[in-house]
C-alpha positions in Angstrom: 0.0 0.0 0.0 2.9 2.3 0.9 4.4 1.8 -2.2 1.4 2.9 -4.6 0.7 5.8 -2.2 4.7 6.8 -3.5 4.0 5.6 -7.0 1.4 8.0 -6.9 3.1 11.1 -5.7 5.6 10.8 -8.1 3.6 11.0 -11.0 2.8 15.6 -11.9 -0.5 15.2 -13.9 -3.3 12.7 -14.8 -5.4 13.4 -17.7 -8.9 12.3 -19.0 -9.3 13.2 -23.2 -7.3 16.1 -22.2 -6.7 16.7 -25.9 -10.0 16.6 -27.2 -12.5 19.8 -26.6 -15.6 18.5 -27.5 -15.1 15.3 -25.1 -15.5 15.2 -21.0 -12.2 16.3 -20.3 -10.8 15.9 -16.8 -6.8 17.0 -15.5 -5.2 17.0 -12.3 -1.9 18.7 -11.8 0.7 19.1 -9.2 0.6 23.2 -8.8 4.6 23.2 -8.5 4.8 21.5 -11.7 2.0 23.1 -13.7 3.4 26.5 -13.1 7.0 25.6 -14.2 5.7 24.0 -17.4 2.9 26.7 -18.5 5.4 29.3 -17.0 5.1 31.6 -19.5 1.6 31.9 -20.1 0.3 31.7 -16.8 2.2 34.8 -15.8 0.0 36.8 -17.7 -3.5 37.7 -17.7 -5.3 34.5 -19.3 -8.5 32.8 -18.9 -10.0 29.4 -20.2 -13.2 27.4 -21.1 -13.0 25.1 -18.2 -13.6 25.2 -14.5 -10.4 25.3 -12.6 -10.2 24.4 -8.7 -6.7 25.8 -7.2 -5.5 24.6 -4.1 -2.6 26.5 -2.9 -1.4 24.0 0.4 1.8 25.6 1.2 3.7 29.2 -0.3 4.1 31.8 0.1 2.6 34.4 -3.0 0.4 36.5 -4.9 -2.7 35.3 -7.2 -4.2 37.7 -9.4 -8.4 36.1 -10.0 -10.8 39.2 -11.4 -8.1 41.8 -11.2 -8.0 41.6 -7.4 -4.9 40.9 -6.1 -5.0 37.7 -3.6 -1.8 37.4 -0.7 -1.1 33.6 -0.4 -0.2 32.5 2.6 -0.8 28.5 2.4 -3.8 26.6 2.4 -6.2 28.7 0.3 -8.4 27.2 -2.6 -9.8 28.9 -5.4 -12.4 28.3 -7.9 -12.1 29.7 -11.4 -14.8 29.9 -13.9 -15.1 29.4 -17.6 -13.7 32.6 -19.2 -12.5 34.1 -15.8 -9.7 36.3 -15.6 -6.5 34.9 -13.5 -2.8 35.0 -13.1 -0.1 33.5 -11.1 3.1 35.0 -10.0 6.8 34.8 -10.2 6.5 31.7 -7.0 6.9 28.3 -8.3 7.8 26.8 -4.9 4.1 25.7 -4.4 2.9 22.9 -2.8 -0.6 22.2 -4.4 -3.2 20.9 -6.4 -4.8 21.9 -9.8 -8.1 20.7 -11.2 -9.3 21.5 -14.6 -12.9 20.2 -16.0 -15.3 21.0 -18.7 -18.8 21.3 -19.3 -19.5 17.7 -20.5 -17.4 16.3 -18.1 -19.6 17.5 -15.0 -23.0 17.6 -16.5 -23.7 14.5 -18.5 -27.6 14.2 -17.9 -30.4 16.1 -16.6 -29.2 15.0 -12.9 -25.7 17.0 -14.0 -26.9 20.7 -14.6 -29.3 20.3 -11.0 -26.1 19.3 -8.9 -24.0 21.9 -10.6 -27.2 24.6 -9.8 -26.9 23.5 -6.1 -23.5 23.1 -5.7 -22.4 26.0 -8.1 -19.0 27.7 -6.2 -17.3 29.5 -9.8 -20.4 32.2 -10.4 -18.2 35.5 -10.5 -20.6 36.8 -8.3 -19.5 35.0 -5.3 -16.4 35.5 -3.1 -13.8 32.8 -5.2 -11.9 31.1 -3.0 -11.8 29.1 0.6 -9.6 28.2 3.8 -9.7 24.9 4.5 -10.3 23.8 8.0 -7.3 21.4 8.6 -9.9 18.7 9.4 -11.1 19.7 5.3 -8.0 19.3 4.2 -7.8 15.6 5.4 -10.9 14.7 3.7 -9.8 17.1 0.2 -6.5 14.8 0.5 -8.5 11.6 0.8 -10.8 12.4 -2.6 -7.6 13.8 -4.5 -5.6 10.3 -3.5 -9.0 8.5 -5.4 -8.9 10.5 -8.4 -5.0 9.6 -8.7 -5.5 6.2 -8.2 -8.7 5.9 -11.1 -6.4 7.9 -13.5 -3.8 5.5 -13.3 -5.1 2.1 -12.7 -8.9 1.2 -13.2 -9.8 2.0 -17.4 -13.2 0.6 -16.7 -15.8 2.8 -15.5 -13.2 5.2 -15.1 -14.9 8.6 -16.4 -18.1 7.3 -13.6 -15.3 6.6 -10.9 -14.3 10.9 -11.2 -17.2 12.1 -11.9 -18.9 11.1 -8.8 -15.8 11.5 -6.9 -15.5 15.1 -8.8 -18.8 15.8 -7.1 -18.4 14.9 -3.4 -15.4 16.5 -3.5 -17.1 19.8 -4.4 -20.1 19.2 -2.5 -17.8 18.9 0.5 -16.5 22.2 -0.8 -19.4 24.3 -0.9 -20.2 22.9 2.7 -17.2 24.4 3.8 -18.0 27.5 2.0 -20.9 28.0 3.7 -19.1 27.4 6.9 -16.5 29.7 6.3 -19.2 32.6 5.4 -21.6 32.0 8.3 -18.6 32.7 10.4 -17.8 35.9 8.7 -21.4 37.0 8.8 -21.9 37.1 5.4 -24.6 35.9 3.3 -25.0 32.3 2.6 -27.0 30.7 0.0 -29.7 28.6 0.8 -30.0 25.3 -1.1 -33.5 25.5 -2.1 -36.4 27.5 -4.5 -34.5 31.2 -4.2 -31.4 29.7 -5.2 -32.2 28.0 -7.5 -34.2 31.6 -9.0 -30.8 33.4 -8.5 -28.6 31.2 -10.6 -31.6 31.4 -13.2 -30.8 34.6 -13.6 -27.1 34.6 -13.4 -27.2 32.1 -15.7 -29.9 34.7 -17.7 -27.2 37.5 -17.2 -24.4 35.2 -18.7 -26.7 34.3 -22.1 -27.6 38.2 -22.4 -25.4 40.5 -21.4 -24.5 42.0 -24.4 -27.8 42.2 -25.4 -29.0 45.2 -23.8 -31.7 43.7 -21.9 -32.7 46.0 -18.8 -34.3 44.3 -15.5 -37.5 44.4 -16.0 -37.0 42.0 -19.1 -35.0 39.7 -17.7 -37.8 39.8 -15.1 -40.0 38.8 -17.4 -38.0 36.3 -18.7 -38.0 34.4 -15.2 -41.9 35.1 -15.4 -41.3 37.4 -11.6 -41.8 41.0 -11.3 -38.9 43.6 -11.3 -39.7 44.1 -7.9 -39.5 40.7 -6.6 -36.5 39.9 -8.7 -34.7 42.7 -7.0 -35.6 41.6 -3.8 -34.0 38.1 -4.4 -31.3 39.6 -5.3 -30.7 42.0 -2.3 -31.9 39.3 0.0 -29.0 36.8 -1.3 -25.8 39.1 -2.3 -27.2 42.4 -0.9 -26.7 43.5 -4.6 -29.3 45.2 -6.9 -30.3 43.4 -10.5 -28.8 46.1 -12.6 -25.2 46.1 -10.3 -25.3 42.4 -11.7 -25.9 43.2 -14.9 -23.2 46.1 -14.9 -20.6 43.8 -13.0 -20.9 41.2 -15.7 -20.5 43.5 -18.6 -17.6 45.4 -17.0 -15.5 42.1 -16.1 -16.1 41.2 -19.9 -14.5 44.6 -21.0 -12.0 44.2 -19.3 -11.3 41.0 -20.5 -11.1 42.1 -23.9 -9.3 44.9 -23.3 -6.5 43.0 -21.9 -7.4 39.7 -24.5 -7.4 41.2 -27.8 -5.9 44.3 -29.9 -9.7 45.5 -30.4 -10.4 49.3 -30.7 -11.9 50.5 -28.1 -15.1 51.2 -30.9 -15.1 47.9 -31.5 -15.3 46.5 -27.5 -18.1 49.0 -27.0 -19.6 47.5 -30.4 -19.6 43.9 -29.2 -20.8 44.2 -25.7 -23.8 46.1 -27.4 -23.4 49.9 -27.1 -24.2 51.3 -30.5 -22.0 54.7 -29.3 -18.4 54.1 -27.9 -18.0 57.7 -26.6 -21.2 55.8 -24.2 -19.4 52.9 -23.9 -16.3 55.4 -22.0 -18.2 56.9 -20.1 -20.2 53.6 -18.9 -17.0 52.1 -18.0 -15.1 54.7 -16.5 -18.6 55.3 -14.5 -18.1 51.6 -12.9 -14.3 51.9 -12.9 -13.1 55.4 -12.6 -10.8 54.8 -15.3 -10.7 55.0 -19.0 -10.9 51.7 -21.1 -7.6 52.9 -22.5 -5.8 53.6 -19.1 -6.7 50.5 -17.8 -5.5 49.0 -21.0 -2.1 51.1 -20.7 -2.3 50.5 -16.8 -1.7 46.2 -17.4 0.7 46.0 -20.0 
């Protein structure tokens, strides 16, 4: 037993179709080795079209997730969404874990898209990361050993073997989440009808937001009046619809500012502002800077 628990450690990633987009894809890194063999691109502003878990367990650096800067200082784990912006620093003496998945990896029936409703921790609109209690980290360590051991030894049934072990491991995340935040006094979500109404229109937010569409129509897209939509909204992250809706649109500017060589007429164009000099002032409104500052500012 001792020996496959070495075999194990000695071995930096694991990989399920990790080549192939449009297939359940499923990787598991050491973070130490991940960061010396991405170096280059990972020390820049990037973002992905997979979910990423990162589990900083001991170091001593800086993480860069939304544009906020994040102090490491061991055992802190972060979840990344699709399409978020990240970066990593000049530390590669990390001891740690990385865990990439996709879409059809995760949700692979209707059962999928429910669990990932109720146990949904990479929404940008919630706080991204978590401390592990050390009695967490035990169990983390125990789920991370069983997805190690399916990657390298059982082919049959593999993909069913992670995939349920995928989702206890982030249900026992999103317990200690709501730990962590009942502590702190903030606002926890509630696993049941409201919730379920707020990630609808999250989820509304992410399929519309450069549409133009103003509250009261994604109101009536949830068939809920503007009123009670902003009181779900207040009640679960003392936010109003619209600062949702401008949150979401601002983090996607800034993502193409820093992503692409686009004019800044040509942003303003694709996130659905028919005037850039509008699109300027909307984003300087929610950012007191320029699109072109904060363009000049990161590079």
């Amino acid at each position: 037993m001792q020996d496959a628990i070495e075999s194990l450690s000695k071995i930096n990633e694991y990989h399920f179709n990790h080549y192939q987009a449009n297939m359940p894809r499923f990787s598991l890194y050491e973070l130490d080795y991940y960061l010396k063999k991405y170096d280059k691109k990972r020390r820049k502003f990037h973002s992905e079209n997979y979910y990423q878990i990162i589990w900083f367990k001991k170091g001593k650096g800086t993480y860069f997730c939304d544009y906020k800067r994040h102090d490491i200082n061991g055992n802190t784990l972060f979840f990344v969404s699709k399409e978020r912006v990240h970066y990593f620093d000049k530390e590669i003496n990390y001891n740690g874990i990385l865990i990439q998945f996709n879409d059809q990896f995760l949700i692979h029936d209707n059962d999928g898209g429910d669990f990932f409703l109720r146990y949904n921790l990479f929404s940008s609109f919630y706080p991204p990361y978590v401390l592990p209690s050390d009695e967490d980290s035990f169990i983390l360590d125990e789920y991370l050993d069983l997805f190690k051991n399916e990657l390298t030894k059982r082919p049959y049934g593999q993909i069913d073997f992670i995939r349920n072990y995928l989702k206890v491991f982030l249900i026992q995340l999103k317990h200690q989440w709501n730990k962590i935040n009942t502590n702190q006094g903030q606002q926890i979500l509630p696993d049941d009808k409201k919730q379920l109404k707020l990630v609808r229109f999250l989820n509304l937010i992410e399929d519309n937001f450069k549409n133009g569409i103003n509250v009261s129509q994604y109101a009536a897209l949830m068939d809920i009046s503007s009123r009670t939509l902003s009181e779900l909204t207040r009640q679960m992250l003392d936010k109003s619809p619209s600062e949702l809706i401008h949150q979401r649109i601002i983090a996607e500017a800034k993502k193409m500012l820093l992503d692409t060589n686009y004019s800044i007429n040509k942003i303003g164009c694709s996130l659905g502002f028919k005037d850039d000099s509008y699109f300027v002032k909307y984003f300087k409104k929610h950012t007191d800077i320029s699109p072109l500052d904060f363009r000049r500012q990161h590079f």
